[in-house]
C-alpha positions, 0 to 999 in steps of 0.5 A, a space after each residue: 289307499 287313495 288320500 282323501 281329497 278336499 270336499 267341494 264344500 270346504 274348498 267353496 267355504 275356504 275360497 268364501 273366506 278369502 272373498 268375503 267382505 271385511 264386514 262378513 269374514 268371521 261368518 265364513 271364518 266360523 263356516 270353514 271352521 264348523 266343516 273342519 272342526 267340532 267341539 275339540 275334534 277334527 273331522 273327516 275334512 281336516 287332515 286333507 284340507 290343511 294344505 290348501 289352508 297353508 297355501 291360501 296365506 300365500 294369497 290373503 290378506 292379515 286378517 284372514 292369515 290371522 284367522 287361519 292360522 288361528 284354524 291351523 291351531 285349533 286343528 293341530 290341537 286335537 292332537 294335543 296329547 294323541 300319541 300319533 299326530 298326523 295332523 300335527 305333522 301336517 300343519 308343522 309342513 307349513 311353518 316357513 310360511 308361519 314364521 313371518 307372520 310372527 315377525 313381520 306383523 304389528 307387535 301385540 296386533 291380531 295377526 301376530 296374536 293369530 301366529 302365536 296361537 298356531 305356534 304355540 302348537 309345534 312343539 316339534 319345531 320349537 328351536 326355529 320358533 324360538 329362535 323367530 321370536 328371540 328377534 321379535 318384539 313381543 310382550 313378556 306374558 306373551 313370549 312366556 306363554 310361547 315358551 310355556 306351551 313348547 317347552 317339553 316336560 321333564 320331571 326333574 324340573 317341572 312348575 305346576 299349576 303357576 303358569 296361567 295366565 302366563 309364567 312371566 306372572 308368576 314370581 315365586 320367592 324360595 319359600 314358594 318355590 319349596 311349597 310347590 316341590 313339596 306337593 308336586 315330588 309327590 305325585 305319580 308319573 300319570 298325575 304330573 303329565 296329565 296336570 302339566 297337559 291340563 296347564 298347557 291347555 289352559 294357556 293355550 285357550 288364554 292365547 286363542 282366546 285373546 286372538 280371536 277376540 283380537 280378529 274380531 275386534 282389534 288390539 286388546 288393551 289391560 285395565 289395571 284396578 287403581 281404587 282405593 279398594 285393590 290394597 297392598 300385599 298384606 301383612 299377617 293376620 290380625 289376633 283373633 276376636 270372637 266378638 267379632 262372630 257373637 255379635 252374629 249369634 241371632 244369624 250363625 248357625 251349625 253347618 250339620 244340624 242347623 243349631 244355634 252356636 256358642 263362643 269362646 276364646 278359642 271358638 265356637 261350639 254347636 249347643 245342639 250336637 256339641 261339634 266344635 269349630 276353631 278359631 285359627 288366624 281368626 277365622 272361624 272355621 265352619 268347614 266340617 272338614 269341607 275341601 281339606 282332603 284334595 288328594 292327588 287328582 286335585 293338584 290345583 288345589 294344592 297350587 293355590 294353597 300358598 300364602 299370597 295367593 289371594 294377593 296374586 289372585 284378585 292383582 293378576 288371576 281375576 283380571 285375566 279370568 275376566 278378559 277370557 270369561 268375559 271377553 273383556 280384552 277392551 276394558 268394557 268393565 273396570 273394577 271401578 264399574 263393579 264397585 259402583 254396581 255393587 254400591 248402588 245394588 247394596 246400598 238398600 240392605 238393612 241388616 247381616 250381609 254375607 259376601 259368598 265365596 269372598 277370596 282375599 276381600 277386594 269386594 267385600 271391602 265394597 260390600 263393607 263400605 256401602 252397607 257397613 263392616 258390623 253388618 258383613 260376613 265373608 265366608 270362603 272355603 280356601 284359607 289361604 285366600 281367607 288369610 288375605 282377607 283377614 289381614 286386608 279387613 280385620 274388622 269383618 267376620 271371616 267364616 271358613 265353610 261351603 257356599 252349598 251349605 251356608 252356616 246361616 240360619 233360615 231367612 236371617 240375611 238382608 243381602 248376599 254378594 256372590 261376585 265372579 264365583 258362582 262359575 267356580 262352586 260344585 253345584 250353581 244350583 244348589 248354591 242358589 238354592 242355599 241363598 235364597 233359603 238364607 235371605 229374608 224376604 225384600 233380602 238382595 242377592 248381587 251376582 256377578 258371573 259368565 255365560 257361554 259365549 255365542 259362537 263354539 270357538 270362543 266356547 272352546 276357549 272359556 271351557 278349555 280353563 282347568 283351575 282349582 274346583 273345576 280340574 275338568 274345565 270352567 263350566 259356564 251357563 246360559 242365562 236361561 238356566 240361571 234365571 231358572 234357578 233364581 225363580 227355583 229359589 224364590 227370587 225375582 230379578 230386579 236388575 240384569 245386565 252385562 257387556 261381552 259374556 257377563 252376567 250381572 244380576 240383582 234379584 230379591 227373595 220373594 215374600 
């Protein structure tokens, strides 16, 4: 069989590229790449195209070496779990010619974020590229990552699930690191290798995130949460209260029949169908069982259930989460603008205010100051994460129960805070629905969440993230199907906004 040679539509596409005026490179970036590449998958035109890509960094300058080695990557990584990786193998021919662009390019700059992306992909050549990297100034979260991804499995000493957004943030303690052995000696062969593919994918779409946006846009820089807000590890939960719940008996309903509730020391009761839910660590668990039963196939969800996690979460995940999901790598939204969001969009609320899927609290704490604690109700379905907040605002009532079937009654809330999760829930629709059949008319709904991004590289890359409730991937929306839903559940949008891929949104239920 004769090679299959390059087609003249890639070789002018790639020649377009290397001629391109600076203002013009990600157009014929994003040309040669949609010949070469689709939605994960090579084409016909990738195995033979992959010399000339190699060659053409002999003759271009950084940003464009930068954006093939970035295209290098993509292509090696259709390949990821293939039993036979004939482009792999091809784009591993190249690596002399990748090595410098590691060593020799500006530390934490685009084309050496562009060379880690591309190198992160040879596991075959790990030895030299480690060795490259040892002599390279590099980031610890950036040097673990490169590690990570080459780092071939063994199941005699495997981490799982604590690697994104890199594993130099990742500093378990004994007690952690016997919790996560517990759970992972557990699993079947088949489970362990493909969780540790899902977590190797998901760090390989942290790196390709952030060198793209870096091609297109320079240094990334880390804004760190300084408010007053962000908080301390926090101690153990506080004694429980059921006072605390019963001061929102005229809002608290069942979460099977829609009855009303009664309390006791030891929890709540329903008066119409007597299911009983308990009160442990003082939260009221209105969960009916809801995500107690993960199993095997959702080990991530065993990988967040520790105890700190929601520290970990809201000081290292969630700022990560939002430099990719939101392509905030410059900083363009700080914890302090999404306090002051929350502040001026909150503020006329008049009554019980349910903070939706509210992890370890950082945001209710918001929501509490500007509408008061006696009013808020935060509500989430991983109790790790709910311990946090306990501890963090013992004064607020802390439900455990579904954002899909919301233990409130009909038209009884005058505000919901749904901030950076409704990406995160089952069914966005279906929660939006549950919103609004919980506000009152005049109730307000702030919202905060991630839209697909405009191009299908950077698509690749959010949806490219496995985490706990989307062991599959992220899924993302386009802001038409969100507005789509809010109209469906009887809200008009009032304010919206967001920078890169955010999507913040104040709505208000309709009389």
């Amino acid at each position: 069989m004769t090679p299959r040679t390059v087609g003249p539509t890639t070789d002018a596409s790639l020649t377009a590229l290397l001629q391109a005026s600076p203002d013009r490179i990600d157009e014929a970036f994003l040309r040669l790449a949609g010949e070469l590449w689709k939605d994960g998958e090579a084409t016909e035109e990738a195995l033979p195209s992959v010399p000339a890509l190699v060659a053409a960094l002999a003759v271009a300058d950084g940003s464009r070496q930068g954006h093939l080695a970035l295209l290098l990557g993509l292509l090696a990584e259709t390949e990821h779990t293939a039993a036979e990786q004939p482009l792999t193998e091809a784009v591993r021919a190249g690596l002399d010619r990748y090595l410098p662009l590691l060593t020799d390019s500006a530390a934490g700059g685009p084309l050496q974020l562009g060379a880690l992306y591309l190198l992160s992909h040879l596991g075959g050549d790990r030895e030299r590229i480690l060795a490259a990297a040892a002599g390279t100034e590099l980031t610890p979260d950036d040097r673990t990552r490169l590690e990570r991804c080459l780092q071939p499995l063994d199941p005699q000493d495997v981490v799982l699930g604590r690697v994104w957004p890199s594993p130099h943030e990742w500093q378990l303690n004994a007690d952690e690191v016997a919790f996560d052995q517990g759970w992972i000696q557990n699993l079947s062969p088949e489970a362990l290798a493909a969780t540790w593919a899902s977590d190797t994918r998901s760090v390989f779409a942290y790196t390709g995130a952030k060198a793209l946006w870096a091609l297109r846009n320079g240094t990334p820089t880390v804004v760190h949460d300084t408010s007053v807000h962000a908080g301390a590890r926090p101690a153990d939960p506080p004694a429980p209260r059921i006072e605390e719940f019963s001061r929102f008996s005229d809002v608290l309903r069942c979460p099977g029949c829609r009855g009303g509730l009664s309390y006791e020391a030891e929890g709540a009761a329903c008066t119409v169908c007597d299911r009983s839910y308990p009160l442990p660590n003082g939260v009221l668990d209105l969960s009916a069982g809801a995500g107690d039963n993960h199993g095997e196939s959702d080990v991530l969800q065993n990988a967040a259930a520790m105890r700190g996690i929601g520290f970990h979460y809201e000081n290292v995940l969630r700022p990560a989460f939002l430099r990719v999901m939101g392509q905030n790598w410059g900083g363009q939204v700080t914890p302090t603008d999404e306090d002051a969001y929350l502040a001026e969009h909150l503020a006329p609320a008049d009554g019980p205010v349910l903070d939706v899927a509210a992890g370890a609290g950082r945001w209710t704490a918001v929501v509490a100051q500007t509408t008061g604690a006696d009013n808020v109700l935060a509500l989430d379905l991983i109790a790790p994460m709910l311990a946090g907040l306990r501890a963090r605002l013992p004064e607020i009532a802390t439900l455990r129960a579904s954002a899909l079937a919301l233990p409130v009654a009909d038209g009884s809330l005058a505000a919901v805070n749904c901030w950076n999760a409704l990406q995160a829930l089952p069914d966005a629709g279906a929660a939006i629905d549950e919103i609004g059949r919980a506000l009152r008319p005049g109730g307000r709904l702030t919202l905060l969440t991630f839209r697909w991004g405009s191009d299908p590289l950077y698509r690749y890359f959010q949806g490219s993230h496995a985490f706990p409730g989307s062991p599959d991937g992220i899924k993302l929306f386009e802001a038409e199907q969100i507005r789509t839903w809010l109209n469906g559940a009887g809200l008009s949008i009032v304010e919206e906004s967001g920078p890169g891929t955010f999507v913040l949104i104040t709505a208000e239920k309709q009389a």
